[in-house]
Backbone bond lengths (Angstrom), bond angles and torsions (degrees), N, CA, C in turn:
res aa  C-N    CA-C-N  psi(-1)  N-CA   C-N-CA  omega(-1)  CA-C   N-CA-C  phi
1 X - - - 1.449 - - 1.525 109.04 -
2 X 1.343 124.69 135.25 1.730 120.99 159.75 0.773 139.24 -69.24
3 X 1.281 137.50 136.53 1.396 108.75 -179.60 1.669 103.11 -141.90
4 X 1.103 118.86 154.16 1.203 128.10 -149.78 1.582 87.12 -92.18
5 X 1.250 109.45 143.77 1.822 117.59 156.31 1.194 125.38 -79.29
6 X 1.325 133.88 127.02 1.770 134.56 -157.94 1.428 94.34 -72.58
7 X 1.176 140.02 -17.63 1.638 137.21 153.43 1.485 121.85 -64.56
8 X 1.481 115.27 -14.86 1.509 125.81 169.23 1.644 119.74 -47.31
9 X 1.060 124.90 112.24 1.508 117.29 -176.03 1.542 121.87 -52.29
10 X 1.312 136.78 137.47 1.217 145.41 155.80 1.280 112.93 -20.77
11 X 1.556 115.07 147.03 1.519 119.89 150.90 1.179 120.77 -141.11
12 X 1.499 103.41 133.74 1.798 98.61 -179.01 1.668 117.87 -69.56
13 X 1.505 115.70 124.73 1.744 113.01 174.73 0.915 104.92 -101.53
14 X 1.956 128.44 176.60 1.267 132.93 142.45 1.330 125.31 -96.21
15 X 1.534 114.54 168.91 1.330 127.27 -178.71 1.356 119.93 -3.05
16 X 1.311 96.19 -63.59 1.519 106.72 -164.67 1.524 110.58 -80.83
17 X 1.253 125.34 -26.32 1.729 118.94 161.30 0.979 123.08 -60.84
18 X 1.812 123.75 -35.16 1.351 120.28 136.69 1.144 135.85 -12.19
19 X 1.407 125.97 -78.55 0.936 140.69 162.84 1.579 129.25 -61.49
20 X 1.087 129.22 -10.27 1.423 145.01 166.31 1.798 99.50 -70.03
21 X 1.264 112.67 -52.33 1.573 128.52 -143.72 1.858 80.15 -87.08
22 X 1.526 110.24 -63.20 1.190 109.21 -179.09 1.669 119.04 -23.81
23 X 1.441 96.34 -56.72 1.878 107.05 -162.42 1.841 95.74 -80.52
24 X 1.101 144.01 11.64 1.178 135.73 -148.80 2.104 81.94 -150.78
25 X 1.387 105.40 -9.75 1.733 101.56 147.47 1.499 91.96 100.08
26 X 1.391 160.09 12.35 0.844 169.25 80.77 1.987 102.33 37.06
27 X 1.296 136.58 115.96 1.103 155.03 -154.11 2.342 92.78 -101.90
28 X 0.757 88.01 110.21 1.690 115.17 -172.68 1.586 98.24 -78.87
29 X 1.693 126.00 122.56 0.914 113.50 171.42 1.521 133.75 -147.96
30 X 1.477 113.06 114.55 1.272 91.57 -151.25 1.783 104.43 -107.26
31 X 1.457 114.63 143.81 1.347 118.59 179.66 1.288 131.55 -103.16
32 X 1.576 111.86 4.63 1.987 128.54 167.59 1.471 88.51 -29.17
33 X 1.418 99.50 -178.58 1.255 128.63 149.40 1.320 129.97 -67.19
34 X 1.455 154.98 98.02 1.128 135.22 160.43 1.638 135.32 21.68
35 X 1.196 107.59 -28.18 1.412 107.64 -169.50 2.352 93.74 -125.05
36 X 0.839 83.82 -22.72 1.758 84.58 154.55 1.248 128.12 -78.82
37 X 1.636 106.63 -34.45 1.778 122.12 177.53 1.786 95.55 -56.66
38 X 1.148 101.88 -77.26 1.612 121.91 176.68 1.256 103.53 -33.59
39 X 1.302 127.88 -57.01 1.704 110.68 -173.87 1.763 116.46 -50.76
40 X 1.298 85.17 -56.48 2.122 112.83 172.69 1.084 124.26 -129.01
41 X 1.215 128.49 135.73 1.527 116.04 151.73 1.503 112.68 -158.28
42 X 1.609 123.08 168.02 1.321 107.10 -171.49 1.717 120.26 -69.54
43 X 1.031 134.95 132.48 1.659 125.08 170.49 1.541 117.50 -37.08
44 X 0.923 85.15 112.13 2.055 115.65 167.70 1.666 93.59 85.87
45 X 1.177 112.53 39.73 1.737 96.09 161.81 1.305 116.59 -107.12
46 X 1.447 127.61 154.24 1.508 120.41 -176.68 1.901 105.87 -115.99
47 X 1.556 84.85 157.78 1.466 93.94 -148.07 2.056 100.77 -95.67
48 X 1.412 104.23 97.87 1.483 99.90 165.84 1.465 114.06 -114.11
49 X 1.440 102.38 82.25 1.456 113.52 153.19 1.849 122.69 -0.14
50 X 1.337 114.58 102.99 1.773 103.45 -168.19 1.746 100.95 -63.69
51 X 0.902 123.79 -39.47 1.673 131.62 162.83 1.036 116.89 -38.04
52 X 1.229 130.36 -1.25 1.845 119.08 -153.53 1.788 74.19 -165.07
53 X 1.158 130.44 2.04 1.201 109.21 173.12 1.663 128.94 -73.62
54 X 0.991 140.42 121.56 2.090 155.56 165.42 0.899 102.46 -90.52
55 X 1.123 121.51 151.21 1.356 133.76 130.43 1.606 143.63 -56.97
56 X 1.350 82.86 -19.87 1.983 114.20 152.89 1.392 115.17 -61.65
57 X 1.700 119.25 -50.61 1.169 128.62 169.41 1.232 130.63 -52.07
58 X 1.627 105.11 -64.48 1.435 111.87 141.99 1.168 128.75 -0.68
59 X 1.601 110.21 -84.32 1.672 111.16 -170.33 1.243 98.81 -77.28
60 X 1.612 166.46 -10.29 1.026 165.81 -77.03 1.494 76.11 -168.17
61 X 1.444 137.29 -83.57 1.652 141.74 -147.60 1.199 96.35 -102.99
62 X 1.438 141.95 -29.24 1.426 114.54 -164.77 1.934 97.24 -117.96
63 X 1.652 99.08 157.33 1.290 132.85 -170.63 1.375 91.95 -92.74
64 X 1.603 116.70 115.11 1.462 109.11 179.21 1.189 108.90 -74.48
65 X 1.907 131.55 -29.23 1.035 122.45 -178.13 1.223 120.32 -68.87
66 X 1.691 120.11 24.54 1.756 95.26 -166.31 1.797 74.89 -141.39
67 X 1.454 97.67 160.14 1.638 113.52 -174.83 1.630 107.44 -52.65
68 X 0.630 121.55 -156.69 1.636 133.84 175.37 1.517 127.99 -176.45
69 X 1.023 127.16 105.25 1.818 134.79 -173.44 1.423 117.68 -113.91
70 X 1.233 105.52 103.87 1.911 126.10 -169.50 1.171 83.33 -101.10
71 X 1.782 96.79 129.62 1.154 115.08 173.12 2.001 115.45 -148.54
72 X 1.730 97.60 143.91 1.608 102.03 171.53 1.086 122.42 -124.15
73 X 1.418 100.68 -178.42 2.025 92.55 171.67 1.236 105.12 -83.54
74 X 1.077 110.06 -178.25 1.781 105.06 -148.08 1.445 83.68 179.50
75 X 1.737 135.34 92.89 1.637 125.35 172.11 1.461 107.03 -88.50
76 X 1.135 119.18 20.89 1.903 101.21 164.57 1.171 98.21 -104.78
């Protein structure tokens, strides 16, 4: 199996890799503000604030064995 190194650079996806990665168990993550999460956010993602983000937090909510997809609003 591969596995990516948490030093591995980012890549931007669309919608639907989202949603591919999502159903295939992929950990949803969104970093708004608290009160942006609450307005919207995608179904079943959990909300770690990039402001309030650790690395304590980090290991605290996320499953290292499972992918991970950080995501913002983004209007273009």
């Amino acid at each position: 199996m591969y596995r990516r190194s948490l030093l591995s650079m980012p890549k931007t996806i669309g919608r639907e890799e989202v949603r591919r990665l999502a159903a295939a168990g992929a950990q949803i993550v969104d970093v708004l503000p608290p009160e942006e999460y609450a307005h919207a956010h995608i179904a079943g993602a959990m909300s770690l604030p990039l402001k309030e983000l650790t690395p304590e937090l980090v290991r605290a909510r996320l499953d290292p064995n499972r992918p991970v997809v950080v995501y913002c609003y983004d209007p273009t």
